[in-house]
C-alpha positions in Angstrom: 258.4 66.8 97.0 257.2 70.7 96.9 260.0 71.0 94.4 259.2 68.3 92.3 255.9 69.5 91.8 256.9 73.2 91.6 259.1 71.7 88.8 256.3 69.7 86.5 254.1 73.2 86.9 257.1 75.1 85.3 257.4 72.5 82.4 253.8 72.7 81.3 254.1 76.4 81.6 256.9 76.3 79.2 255.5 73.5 76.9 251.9 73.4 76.8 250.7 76.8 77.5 247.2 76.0 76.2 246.8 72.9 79.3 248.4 74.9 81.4 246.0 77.4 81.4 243.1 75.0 81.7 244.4 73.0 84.5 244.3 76.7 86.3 240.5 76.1 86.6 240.8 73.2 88.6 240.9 73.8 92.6 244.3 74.6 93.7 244.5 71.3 95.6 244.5 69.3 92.6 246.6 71.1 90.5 249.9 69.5 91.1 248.5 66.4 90.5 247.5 67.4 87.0 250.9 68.9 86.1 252.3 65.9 87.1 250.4 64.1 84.5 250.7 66.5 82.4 254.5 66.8 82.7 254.8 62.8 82.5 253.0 62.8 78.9 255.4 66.3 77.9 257.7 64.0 79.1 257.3 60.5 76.9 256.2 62.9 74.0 259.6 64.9 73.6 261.4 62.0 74.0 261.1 61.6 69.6 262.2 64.9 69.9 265.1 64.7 72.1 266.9 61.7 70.2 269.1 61.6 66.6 268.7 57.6 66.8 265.7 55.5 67.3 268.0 53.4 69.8 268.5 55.6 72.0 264.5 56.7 72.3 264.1 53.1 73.2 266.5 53.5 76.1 264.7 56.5 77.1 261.3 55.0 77.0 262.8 51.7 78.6 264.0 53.8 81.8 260.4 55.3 82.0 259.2 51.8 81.7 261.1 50.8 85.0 260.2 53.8 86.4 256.9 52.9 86.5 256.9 49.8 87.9 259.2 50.3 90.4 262.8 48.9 89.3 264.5 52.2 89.5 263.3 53.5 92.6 266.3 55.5 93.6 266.4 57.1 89.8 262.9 57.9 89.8 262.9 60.4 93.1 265.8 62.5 91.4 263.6 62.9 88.6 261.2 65.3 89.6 258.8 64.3 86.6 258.9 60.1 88.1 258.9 61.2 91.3 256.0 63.5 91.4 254.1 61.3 88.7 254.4 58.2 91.0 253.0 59.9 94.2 250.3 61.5 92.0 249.5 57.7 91.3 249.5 56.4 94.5 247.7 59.1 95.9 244.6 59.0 93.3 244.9 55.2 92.6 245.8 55.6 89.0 245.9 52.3 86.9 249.9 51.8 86.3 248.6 50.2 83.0 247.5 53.3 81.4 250.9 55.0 81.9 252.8 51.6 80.9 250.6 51.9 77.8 251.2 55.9 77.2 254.8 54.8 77.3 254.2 51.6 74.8 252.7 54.0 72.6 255.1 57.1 72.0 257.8 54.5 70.7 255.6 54.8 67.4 257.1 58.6 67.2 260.7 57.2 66.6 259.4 56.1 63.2 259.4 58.0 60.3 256.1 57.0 59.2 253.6 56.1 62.4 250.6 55.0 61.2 249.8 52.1 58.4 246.0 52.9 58.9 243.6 55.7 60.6 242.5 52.4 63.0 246.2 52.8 64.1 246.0 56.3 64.9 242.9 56.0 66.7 244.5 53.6 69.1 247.6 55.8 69.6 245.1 58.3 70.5 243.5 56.0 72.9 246.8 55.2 74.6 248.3 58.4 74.7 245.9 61.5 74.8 242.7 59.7 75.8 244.5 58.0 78.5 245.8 61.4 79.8 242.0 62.9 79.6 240.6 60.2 81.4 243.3 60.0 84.4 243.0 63.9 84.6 239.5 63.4 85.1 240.5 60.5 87.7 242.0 63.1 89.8 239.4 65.6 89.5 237.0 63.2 91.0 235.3 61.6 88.2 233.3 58.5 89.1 230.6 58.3 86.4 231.7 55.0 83.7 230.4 57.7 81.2 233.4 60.3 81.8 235.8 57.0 80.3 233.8 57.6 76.7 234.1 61.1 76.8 237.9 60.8 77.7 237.9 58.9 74.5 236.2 60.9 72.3 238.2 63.8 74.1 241.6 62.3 73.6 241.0 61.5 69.5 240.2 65.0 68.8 242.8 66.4 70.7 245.6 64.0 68.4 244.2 64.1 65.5 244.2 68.2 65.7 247.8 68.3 66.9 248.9 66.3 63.9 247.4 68.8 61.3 248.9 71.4 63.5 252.1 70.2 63.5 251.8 68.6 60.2 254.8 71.0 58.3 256.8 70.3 61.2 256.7 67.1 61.5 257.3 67.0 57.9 260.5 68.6 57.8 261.9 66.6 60.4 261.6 63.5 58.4 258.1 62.2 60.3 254.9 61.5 58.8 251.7 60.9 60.6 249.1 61.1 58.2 247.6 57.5 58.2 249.1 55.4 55.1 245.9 53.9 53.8 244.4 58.2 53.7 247.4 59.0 51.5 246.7 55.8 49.1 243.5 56.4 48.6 243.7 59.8 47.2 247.0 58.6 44.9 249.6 59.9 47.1 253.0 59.0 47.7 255.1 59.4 50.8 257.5 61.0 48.1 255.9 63.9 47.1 254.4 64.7 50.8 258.5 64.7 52.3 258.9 66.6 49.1 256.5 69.4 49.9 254.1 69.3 47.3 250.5 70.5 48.2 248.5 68.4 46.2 244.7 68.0 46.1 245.1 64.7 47.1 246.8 65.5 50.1 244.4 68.5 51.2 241.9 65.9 50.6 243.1 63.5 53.2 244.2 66.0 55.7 240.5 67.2 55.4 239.5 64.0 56.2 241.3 63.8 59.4 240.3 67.5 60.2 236.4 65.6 59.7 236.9 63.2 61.9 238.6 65.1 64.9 235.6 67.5 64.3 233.2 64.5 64.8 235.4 63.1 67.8 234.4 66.3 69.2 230.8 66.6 68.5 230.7 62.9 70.3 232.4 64.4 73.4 230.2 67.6 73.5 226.9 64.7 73.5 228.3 63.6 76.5 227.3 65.3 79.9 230.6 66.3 81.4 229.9 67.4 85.4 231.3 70.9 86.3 234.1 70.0 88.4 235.5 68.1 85.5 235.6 70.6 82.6 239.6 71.1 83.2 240.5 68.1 81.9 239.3 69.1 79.0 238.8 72.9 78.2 241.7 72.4 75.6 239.1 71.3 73.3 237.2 74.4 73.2 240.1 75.5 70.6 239.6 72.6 68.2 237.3 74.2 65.7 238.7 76.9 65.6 242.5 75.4 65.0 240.6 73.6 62.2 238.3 76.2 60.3 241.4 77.2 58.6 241.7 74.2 56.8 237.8 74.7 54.9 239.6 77.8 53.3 240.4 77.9 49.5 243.9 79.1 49.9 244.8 76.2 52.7 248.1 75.4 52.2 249.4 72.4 54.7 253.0 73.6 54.5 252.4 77.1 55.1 249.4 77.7 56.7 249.6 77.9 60.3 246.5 76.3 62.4 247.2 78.6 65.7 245.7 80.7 67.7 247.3 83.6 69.4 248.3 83.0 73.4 245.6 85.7 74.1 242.7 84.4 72.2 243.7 80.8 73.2 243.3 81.9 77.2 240.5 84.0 76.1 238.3 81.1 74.3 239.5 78.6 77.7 238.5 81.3 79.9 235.0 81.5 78.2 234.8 78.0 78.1 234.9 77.4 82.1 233.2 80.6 82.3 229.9 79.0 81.0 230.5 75.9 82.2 230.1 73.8 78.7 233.2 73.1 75.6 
């Protein structure tokens, strides 16, 4: 089991350096747990990644489906992402649901366009990254009703900023997640964004997106988030300052990068559980 564990720390290391630093300020007893979580939703999120044909993503997310509730038992404990995943759930009584719904909703990143309407992104986010926030914050302890809003407001920010972040990516590899009805209603056509053109009216709706994951966060900072919590969600201490790039005149979604460096990334999460607030 020591080695399934070990083996979810080393993914999240590799993947997600920013979360992995985080979950670093959580007591060492819970910090398998959260790289288990963290590894699961690594996991379901490459799987779009991973996969030339949409079929075979949905025999992927199938297999994790099964996993979950128990049909592949034998499977599961040679994987050491299900194995360590479903002790982490037995252990802190995390709803099955939640994970059965994180699954659900990653099939939307087989498509080449995911979202009709920003309603539909917001409830991807609620699935997938608000979901994760909130069981993180399960495992740290958290029994206050008012950590599940914050988790939301948490887990909307956090999308909606790694969308504009991976927006040329995600571009180039034939997948658009700006919300449809954004894109219509500054006159914009799917065309001209898998072209490449940096329009106005593309800067325009991106900006709107980076507006709302800036209010998303401004909702989660109203909320009061106890101490031994902050590590599920010190990632957001980054968001504005991924973002301010965008309110620059030379902004260019194609070419201009939204990152930090490693070192000021750890720096700005160190500072953040430093002083005990995002």
């Amino acid at each position: 089991m020591k080695d399934a564990y070990d083996y979810c720390e080393a993914l999240v290391r590799e993947r997600d350096r920013e979360r992995f630093i985080a979950a670093l300020f959580a007591p060492s007893v819970k910090r398998p747990d959260l790289f288990a979580l963290y590894a699961f939703d690594l996991e379901i999120a490459h799987i779009a990644d991973a996969v030339r044909e949409p079929m075979a993503g949905e025999i992927r997310f199938q297999w994790w489906r099964e996993a979950l509730e128990g049909k592949r038992e034998e499977e599961a404990k040679a994987n050491p992402v299900a194995d360590s995943i479903l002790a982490t759930a037995a252990r802190h009584d995390l709803p099955r649901e939640l994970l059965l719904t994180a699954v659900d909703a990653r099939t939307r990143d087989l498509d080449a366009i995911s979202f009709e309407t920003v309603e539909d992104l917001i409830a991807y986010a609620d699935a997938t990254a608000a979901a994760t926030a909130a069981l993180a914050a399960t495992i740290l302890g958290a029994r206050n009703p008012a950590i599940s809003q914050a988790a939301l407001h948490a887990g909307r920010a956090l999308t909606i900023s790694d969308f504009l972040r991976t927006f040329a990516r995600d571009v180039s590899r034939g997948r658009l997640r700006v919300p449809l009805d954004l894109l219509a209603a500054q006159g914009v056509h799917t065309a001209s964004v898998a072209s490449g053109e940096n329009s106005e009216g593309l800067r325009t709706a991106l900006r709107v997106l980076q507006e709302r994951a800036l209010e998303e966060y401004a909702r989660f900072r109203s909320v009061d988030v106890p101490p031994e919590l902050l590590a599920a969600f010190l990632t957001l201490s980054l968001i504005p300052r991924h973002l301010a790039v965008m309110s620059h005149g030379n902004y260019n979604p194609f070419h201009t990068p939204l990152e930090l460096s490693r070192l000021r990334a750890q720096f700005m999460i160190w500072r953040a559980a430093r002083r005990g607030a995002i």
